[in-house]
Backbone as CSV, one residue per row, in Angstrom:
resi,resn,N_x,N_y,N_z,CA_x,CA_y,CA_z,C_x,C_y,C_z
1,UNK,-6.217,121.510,59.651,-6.923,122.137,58.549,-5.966,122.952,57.672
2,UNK,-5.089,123.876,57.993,-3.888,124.470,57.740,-3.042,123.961,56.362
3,UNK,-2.702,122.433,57.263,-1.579,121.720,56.725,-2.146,121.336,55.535
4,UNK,-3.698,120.619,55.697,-4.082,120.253,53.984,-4.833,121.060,53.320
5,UNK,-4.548,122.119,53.428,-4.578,123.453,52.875,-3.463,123.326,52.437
6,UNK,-2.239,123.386,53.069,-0.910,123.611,52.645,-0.604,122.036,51.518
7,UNK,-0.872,120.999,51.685,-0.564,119.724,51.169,-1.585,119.629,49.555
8,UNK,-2.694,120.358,49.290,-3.305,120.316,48.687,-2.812,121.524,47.434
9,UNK,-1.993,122.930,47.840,-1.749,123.635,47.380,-0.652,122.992,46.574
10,UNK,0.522,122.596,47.194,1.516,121.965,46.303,0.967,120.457,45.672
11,UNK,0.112,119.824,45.939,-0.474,118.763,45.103,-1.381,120.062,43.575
12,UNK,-1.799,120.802,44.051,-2.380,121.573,42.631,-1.722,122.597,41.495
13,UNK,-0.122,122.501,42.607,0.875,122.747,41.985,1.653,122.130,40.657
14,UNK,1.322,120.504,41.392,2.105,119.730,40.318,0.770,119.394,39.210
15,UNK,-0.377,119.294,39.697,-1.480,119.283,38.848,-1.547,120.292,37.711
16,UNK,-0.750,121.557,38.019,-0.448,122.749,36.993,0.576,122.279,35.872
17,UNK,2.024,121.515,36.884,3.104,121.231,35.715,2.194,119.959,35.053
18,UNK,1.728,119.331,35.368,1.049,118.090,34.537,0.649,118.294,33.588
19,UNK,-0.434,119.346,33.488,-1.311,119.786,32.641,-0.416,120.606,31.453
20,UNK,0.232,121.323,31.942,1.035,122.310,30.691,2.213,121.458,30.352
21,UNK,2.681,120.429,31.536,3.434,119.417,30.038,2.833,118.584,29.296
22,UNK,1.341,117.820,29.381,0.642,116.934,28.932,0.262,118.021,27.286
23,UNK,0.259,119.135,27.687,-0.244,119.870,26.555,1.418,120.403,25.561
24,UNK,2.292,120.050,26.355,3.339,120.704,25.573,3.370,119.402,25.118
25,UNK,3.624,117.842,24.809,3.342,116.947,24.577,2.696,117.000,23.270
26,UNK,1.940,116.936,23.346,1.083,117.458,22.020,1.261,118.476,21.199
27,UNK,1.332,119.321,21.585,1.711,120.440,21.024,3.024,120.642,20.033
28,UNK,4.083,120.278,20.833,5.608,120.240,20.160,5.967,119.695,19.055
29,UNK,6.690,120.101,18.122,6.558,119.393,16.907,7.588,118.710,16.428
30,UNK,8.410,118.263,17.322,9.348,116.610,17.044,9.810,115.930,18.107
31,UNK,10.188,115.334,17.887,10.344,114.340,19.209,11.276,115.000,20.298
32,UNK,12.514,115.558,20.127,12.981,116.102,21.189,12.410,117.289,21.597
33,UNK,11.636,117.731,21.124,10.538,118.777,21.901,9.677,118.276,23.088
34,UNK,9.356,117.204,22.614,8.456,116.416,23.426,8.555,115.952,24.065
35,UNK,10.423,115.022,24.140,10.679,114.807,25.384,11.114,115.498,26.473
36,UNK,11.337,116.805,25.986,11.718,117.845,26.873,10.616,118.064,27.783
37,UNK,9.453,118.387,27.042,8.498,118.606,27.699,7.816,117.536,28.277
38,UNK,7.916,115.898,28.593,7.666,114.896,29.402,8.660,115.140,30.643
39,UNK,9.886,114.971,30.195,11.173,115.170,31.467,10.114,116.100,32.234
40,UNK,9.931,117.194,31.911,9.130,118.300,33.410,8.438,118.074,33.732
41,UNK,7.428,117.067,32.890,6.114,116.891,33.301,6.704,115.968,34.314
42,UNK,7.741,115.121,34.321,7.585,113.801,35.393,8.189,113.920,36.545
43,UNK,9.545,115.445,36.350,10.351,115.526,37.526,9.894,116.945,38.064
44,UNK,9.167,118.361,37.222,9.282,119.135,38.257,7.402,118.706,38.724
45,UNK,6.453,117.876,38.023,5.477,117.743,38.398,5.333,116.574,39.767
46,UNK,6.400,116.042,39.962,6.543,115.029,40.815,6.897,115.692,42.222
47,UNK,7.271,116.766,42.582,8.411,117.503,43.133,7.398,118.443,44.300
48,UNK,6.086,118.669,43.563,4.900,119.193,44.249,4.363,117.807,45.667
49,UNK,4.073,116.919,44.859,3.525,115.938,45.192,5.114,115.610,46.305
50,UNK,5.841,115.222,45.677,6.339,114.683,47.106,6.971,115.693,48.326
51,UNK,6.822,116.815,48.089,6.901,117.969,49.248,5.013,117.688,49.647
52,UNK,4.185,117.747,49.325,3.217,118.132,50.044,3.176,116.248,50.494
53,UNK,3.563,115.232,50.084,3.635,114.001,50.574,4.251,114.273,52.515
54,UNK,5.510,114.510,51.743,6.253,114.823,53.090,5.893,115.805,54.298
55,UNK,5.411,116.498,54.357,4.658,117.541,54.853,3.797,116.802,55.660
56,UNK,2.673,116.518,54.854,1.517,115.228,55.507,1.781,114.107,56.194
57,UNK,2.804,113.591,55.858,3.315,112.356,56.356,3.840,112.376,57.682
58,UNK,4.844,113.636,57.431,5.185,114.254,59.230,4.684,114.892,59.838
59,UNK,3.829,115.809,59.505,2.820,116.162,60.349,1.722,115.857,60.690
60,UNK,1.090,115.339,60.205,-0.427,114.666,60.051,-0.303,113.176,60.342
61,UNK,0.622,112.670,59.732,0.517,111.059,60.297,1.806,111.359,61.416
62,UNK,2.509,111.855,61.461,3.303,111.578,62.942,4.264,110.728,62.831
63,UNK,4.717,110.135,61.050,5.639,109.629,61.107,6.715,110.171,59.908
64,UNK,7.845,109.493,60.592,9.474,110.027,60.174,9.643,109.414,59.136
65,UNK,9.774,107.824,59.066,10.194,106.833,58.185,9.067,107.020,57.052
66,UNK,8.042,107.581,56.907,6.979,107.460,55.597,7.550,108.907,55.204
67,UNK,8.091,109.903,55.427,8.394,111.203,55.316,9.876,111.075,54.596
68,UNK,10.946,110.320,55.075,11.842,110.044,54.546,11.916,109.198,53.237
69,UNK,10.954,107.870,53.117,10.879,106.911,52.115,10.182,108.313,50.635
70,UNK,9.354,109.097,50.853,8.633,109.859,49.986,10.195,110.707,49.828
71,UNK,10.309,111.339,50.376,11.711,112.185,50.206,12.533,111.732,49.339
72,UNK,13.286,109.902,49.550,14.034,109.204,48.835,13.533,109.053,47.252
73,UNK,12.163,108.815,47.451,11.713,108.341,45.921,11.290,109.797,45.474
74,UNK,11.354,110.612,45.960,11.495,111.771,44.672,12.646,112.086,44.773
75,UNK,14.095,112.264,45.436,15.016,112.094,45.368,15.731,111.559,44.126
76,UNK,14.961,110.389,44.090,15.786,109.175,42.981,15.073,109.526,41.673
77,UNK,13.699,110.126,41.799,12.861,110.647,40.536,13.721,111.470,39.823
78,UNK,13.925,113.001,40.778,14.623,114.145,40.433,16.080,113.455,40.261
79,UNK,16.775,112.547,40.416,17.819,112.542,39.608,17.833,112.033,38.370
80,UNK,17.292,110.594,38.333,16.663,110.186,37.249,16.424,110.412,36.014
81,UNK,15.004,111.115,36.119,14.623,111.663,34.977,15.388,112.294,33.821
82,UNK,15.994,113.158,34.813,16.499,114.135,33.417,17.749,113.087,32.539
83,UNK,18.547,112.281,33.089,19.620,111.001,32.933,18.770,110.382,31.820
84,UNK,17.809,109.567,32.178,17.074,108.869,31.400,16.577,109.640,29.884
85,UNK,15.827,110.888,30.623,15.642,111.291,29.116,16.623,112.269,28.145
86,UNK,18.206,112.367,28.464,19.211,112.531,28.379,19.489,111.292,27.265
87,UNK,19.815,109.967,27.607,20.022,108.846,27.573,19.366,108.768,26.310
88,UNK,18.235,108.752,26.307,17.169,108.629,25.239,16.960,110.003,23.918
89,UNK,17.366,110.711,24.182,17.428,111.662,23.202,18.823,111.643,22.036
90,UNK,19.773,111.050,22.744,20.785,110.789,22.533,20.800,109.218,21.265
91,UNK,20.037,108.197,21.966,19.454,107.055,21.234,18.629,107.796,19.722
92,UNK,17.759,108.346,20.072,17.118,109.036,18.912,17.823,109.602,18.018
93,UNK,18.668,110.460,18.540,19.423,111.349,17.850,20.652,110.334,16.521
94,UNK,20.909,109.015,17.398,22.149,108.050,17.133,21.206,107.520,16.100
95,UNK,19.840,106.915,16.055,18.818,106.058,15.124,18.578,107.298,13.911
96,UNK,18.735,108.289,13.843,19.161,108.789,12.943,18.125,110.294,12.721
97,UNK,16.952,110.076,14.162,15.937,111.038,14.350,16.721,112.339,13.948
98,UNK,15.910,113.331,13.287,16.690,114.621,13.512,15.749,115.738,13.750
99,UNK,15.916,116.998,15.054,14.892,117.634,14.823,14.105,118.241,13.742
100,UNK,12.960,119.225,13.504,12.461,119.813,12.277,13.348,120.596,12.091
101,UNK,13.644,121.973,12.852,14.503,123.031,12.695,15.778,122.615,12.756
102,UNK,16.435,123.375,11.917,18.034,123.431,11.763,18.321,123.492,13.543
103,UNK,19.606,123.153,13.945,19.811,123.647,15.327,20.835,123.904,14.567
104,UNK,21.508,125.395,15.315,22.642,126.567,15.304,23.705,125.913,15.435
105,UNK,24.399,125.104,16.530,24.990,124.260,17.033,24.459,122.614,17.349
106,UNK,25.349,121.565,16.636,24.683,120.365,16.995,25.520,119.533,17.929
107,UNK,25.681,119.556,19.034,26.438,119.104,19.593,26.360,117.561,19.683
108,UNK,25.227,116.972,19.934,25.073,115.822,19.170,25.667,115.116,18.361
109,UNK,25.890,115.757,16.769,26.265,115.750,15.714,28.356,115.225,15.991
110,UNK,28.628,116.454,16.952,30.201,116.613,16.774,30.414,115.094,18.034
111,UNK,29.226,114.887,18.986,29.797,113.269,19.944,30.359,112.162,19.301
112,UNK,29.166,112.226,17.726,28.761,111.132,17.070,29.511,111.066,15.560
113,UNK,30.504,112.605,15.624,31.130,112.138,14.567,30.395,112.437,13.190
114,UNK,29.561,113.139,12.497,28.805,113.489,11.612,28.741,114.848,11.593
């Protein structure tokens, strides 16, 4: 009873980052705002879920190998993500996207030579 108490708390955890990045999503007003605010939604909202995965998996089901496989794939999430949407901001930035606001420093700008 404890444990999915405990498994349910960090599942309503990531149900929290979901919600306030689904709304920063909307909210933000150009594209690299937005992907900033997806990146969290997918890696620190994922991060709930597979700790309270793991948790359940070894304690409640009694096994190692379903505890480890959940571990790995948020593992590979949390590296991922931020790479990918790294990767992709960078693409945007190259297609010629530019944020609304001036940025102070464009570091972008000095990779790409402009």
């Amino acid at each position: 009873m404890v444990l999915r108490i405990v498994c349910d708390v960090f599942f309503l955890v990531s149900l929290v980052f979901a919600l306030a990045g689904t709304k920063g999503i909307i909210k933000m007003p150009d594209t690299f705002s937005r992907m900033q605010a997806s990146t969290c939604v997918s890696t620190l909202g994922v991060l709930g879920v597979v700790i309270g995965g793991i948790l359940y998996a070894a304690i409640a089901m009694h096994s190692a190998s379903a505890a480890i496989k959940i571990g790995v794939i948020g593992l590979m999430i949390m590296v991922t993500n931020p790479i990918g949407s790294h990767v992709l901001a960078r693409g945007a930035y190259k297609a010629g996207i530019r944020p609304d606001k001036p940025m102070e420093t464009d570091d972008l700008g000095r990779d790409f030579d402009e």
